[in-house]
Structure formats: C-alpha cells, structure tokens
C-alpha positions as CSV (number, residue, x, y, z in Angstrom):
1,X,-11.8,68.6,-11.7
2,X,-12.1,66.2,-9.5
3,X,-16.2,66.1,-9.9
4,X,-15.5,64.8,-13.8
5,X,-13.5,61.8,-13.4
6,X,-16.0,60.6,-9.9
7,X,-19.1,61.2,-12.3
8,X,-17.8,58.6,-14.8
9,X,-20.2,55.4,-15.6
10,X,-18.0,52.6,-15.1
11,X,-18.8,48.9,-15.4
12,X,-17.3,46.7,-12.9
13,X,-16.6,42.6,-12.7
14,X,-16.7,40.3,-9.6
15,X,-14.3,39.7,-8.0
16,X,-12.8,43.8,-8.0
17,X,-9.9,43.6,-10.5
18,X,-8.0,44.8,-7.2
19,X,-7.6,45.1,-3.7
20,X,-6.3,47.9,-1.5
21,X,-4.8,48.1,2.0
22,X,-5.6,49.9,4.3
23,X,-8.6,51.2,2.4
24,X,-8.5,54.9,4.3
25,X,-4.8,56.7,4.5
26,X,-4.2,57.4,7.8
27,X,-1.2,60.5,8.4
28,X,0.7,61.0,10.9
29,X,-0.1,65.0,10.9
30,X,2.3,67.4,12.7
31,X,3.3,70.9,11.4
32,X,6.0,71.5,8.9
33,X,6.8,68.2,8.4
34,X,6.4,65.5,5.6
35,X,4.7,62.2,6.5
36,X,3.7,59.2,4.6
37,X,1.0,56.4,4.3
38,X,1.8,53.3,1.9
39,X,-0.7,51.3,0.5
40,X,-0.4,47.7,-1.1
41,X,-2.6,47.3,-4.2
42,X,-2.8,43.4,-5.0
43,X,-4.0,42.1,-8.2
44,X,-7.2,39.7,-8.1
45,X,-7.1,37.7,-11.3
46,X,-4.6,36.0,-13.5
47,X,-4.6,38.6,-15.9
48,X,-2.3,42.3,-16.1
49,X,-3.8,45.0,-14.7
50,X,-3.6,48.7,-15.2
51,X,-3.8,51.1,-12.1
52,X,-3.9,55.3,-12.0
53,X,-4.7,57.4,-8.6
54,X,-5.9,60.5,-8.8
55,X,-6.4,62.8,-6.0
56,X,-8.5,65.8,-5.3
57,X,-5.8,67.7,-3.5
58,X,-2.4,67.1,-5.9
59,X,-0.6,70.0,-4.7
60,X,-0.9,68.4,-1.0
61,X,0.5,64.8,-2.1
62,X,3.0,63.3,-4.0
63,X,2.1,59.6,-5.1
64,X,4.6,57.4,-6.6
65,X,4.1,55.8,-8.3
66,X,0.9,57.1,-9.5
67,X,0.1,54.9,-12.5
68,X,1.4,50.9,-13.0
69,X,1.0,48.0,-13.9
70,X,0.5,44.6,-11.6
71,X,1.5,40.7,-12.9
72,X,-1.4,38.4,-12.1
73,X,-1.6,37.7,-8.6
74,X,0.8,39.7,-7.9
75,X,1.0,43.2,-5.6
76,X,2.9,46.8,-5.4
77,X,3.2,49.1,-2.9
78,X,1.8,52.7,-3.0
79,X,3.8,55.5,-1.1
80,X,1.9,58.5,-0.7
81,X,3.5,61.3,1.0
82,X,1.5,64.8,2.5
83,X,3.6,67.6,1.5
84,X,5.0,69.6,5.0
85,X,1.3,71.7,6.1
86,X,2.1,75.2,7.8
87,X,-1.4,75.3,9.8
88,X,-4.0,72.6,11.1
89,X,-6.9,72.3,9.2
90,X,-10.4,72.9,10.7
91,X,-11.3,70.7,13.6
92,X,-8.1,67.8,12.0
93,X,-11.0,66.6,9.2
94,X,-9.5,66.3,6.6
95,X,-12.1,66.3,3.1
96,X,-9.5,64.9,0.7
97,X,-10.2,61.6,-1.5
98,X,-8.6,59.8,-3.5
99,X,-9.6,57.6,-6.6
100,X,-7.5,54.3,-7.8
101,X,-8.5,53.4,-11.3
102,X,-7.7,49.7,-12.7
103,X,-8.5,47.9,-15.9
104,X,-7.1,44.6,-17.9
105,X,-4.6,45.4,-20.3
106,X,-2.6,43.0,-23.0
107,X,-0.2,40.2,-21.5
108,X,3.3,41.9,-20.8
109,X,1.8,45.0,-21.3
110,X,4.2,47.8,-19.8
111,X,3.7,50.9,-18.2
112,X,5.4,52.9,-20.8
113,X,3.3,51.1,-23.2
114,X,-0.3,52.4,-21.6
115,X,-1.9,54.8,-24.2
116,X,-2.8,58.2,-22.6
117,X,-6.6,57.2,-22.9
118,X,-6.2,54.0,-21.0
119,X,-8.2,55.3,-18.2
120,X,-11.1,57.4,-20.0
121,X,-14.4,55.7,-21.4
122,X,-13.1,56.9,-24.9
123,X,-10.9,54.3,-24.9
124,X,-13.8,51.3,-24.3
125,X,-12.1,50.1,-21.7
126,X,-13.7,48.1,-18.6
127,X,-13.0,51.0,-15.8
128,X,-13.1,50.0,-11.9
129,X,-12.6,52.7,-9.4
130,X,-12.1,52.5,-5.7
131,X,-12.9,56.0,-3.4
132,X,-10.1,56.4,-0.8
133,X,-10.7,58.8,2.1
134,X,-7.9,60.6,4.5
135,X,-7.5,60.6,8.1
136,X,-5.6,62.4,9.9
137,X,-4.1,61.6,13.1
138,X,-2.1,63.6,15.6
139,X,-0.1,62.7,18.6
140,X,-2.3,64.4,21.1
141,X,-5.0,61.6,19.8
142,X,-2.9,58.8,19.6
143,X,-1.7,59.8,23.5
144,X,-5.4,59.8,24.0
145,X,-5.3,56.3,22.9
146,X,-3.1,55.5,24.9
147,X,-4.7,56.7,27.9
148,X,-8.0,55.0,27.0
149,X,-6.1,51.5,26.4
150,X,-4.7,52.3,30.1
151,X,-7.5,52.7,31.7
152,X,-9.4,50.6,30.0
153,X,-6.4,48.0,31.2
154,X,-6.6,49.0,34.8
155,X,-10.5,48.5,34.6
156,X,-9.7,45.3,33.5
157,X,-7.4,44.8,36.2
158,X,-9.9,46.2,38.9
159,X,-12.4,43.6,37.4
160,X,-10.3,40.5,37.8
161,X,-8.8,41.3,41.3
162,X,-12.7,41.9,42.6
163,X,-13.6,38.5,41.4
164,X,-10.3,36.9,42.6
165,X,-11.1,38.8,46.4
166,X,-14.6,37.6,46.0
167,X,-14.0,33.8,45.0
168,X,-11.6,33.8,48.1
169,X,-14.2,35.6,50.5
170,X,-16.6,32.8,49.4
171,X,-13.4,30.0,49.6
172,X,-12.8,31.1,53.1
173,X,-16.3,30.9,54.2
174,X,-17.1,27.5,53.0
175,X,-13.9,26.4,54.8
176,X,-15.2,28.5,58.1
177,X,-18.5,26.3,57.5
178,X,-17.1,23.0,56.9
179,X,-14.9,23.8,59.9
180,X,-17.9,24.4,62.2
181,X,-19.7,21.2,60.9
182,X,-16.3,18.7,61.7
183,X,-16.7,20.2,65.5
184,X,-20.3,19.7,65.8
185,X,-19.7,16.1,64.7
186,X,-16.9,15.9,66.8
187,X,-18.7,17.0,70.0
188,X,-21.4,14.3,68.9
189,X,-19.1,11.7,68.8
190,X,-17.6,12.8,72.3
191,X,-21.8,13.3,73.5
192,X,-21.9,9.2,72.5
193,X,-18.5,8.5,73.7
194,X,-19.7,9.3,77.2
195,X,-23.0,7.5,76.4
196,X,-22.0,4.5,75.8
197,X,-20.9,0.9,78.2
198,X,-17.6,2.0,79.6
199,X,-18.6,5.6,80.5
200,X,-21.3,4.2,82.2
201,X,-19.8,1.6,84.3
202,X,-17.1,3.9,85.6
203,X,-19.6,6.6,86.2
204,X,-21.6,3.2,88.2
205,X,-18.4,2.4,90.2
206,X,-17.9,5.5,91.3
207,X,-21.9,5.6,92.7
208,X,-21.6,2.2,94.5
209,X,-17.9,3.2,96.2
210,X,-19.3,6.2,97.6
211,X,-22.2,4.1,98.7
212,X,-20.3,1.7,100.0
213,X,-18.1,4.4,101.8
214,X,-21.3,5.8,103.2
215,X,-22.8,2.5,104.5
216,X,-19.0,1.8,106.0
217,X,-19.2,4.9,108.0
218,X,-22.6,4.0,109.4
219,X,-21.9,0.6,110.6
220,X,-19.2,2.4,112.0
221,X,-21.1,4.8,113.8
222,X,-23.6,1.9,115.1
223,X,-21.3,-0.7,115.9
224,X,-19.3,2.2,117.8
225,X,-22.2,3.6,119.9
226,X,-22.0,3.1,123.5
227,X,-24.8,0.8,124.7
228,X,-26.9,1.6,127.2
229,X,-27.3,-0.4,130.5
C-alpha cells in the first residue's frame, strides 16, 4: 500500500541528493487517449545516486524507467505516461501521488547491480523521498487560458491607448495655451508699437494738417467776405 512506504522514517542530507522538474505532473487529459508528462531528475552531488518512483495508482501509469541510477552531476529524464481513461474523474482533481526515492550507492554501481532492498530501511540505507502530485489539465481550461491571457491583453491595450489619448489631450492643451500667450504678447508689442515716437508723430501731423486745412478755409472765408461800405 501506498500508506506503508509514505509512513517510512527517512533521514535526509542538505543539499537533497536530487532535484526534480516540474515538481507536479501536469496531463494533458482527454478521453481514450494516452498522454505523457516527462520529468528530468538531476543529481546534486559528486556521488552515484539510486532513484525508484512509486505511485499510488500503478494500473493508471506506466513509468519508465521506474528505478536508475544517475552519474554525479549528471541528469535523466522520467517519461510517465496516463494509461487511455474511459470517463472524467470527479470535478478533473485528480488524488494520485507519486513518491521518487533516492539514496548513494557504490562508485559505478549499476542498476542491475541494486539489491532488491536498496530502498527499504532494512537495508540501512540513507532514504530521501520527494511527494509528487498530478494535475490534470483539459483543453476546455487551457482555451480558458487563452481567453483570460486575451483579455487580459486587450485590457492592457485599453490601458496604454487611454494614457496615450490623455498625454495628447494634455500635449494639445499646453500647445493651445502657449499659443494664446505668443498672441497676447504679440498684441502687446503691437499696443507699444503704436505707443511709441513714430506712431505719435504721424498721428501729430495728421492733427496739425487738418488744423492747418481748417485755419486755410477760414482766412478764406474772411479774406473773401464782402466789406461793407
């Protein structure tokens, strides 16, 4: 049972003997169809290193290879396959788990070579174990996905043309502004322009011609007049 092997005491080093990735399998489910998740089990230390998975479902999964042994720093790759399911399980949650056992063994030690016991506290051996859940995944949630990551796109999207409108609304009135001041200065300068010496001296021959004009006619008008005898 699966209950035995998780109850074991083990006694663990640091750093973990191993590492796993992705450290959840994550299927692809659809109906009546095999599908796969591979995971890459690298070696921590500079020693040889024993692996076994066990699984609390084995009729559902075929791992290969199940049991090995890793060269120091050195990795292999874990294909486990979910046998072809004829119905959905309740609400896709899947409750499988999976264990990964790993312990030193001898230099050039090969997986032939692994005593039966290698992986039970009978044999003394140093045991770490790693707890690997399942996920299941359909296509209806990974179109979901997709149509989150959409909208959450076109949000975006929304977001940046708003503040591009706006920094342009603000662009255009500073411009309408600074417009409005360049014509007040420029009616200023005009305001001075006619202010100053020239304006006023043509302004000032125009007020003594039509005096003169005025006084011209006059003398006129007297030196004209009939006199009286």
């Amino acid at each position: 049972m699966f209950v035995t092997f998780f109850a074991m005491t083990t006694t663990t080093s640091s750093p973990q003997l191993i590492s796993v990735i992705p450290e959840e399998l994550r299927f692809h489910f659809e109906l009546d169809k095999q599908t796969f998740c591979d995971l890459k089990v690298l070696n921590n230390t500079q020693n040889h290193v024993a692996f076994k998975v066990k699984t609390t479902s084995p009729k559902k999964y075929f791992v290969r290879p199940n049991t090995g042994v890793i060269q120091p720093w050195d990795s292999c790759i874990i294909r486990v396959t979910l046998q072809a399911q004829h119905e959905y399980p309740p609400d896709m949650q899947c409750k499988d788990k999976f264990l990964l056992q790993s312990t030193l063994v001898n230099p050039n030690t090969d997986v032939d070579d692994l005593p039966a016991d290698t992986f039970t506290k009978e044999s003394g051996n140093s045991i770490e174990e790693m707890k690997l859940r399942v996920a299941y995944i359909t296509s209806t949630s990974s179109e979901g996905s997709s149509e989150d990551d959409a909208l959450k796109n076109t949000q975006k999207f929304d977001a940046t043309s708003s503040q591009i409108l706006q920094q342009l609304r603000e662009e255009r009135d500073a411009a309408a502004i600074q417009t409005r001041k360049l014509q007040q200065e420029l009616d200023m300068l005009k305001r001075q322009k006619n202010r100053s010496g020239p304006g006023f001296s043509f302004k000032f021959a125009i007020f003594v011609g039509l005096l003169g004009v005025s006084l011209g006619f006059l003398l006129k008008f007297l030196f004209s007049s009939p006199s009286k005898e």
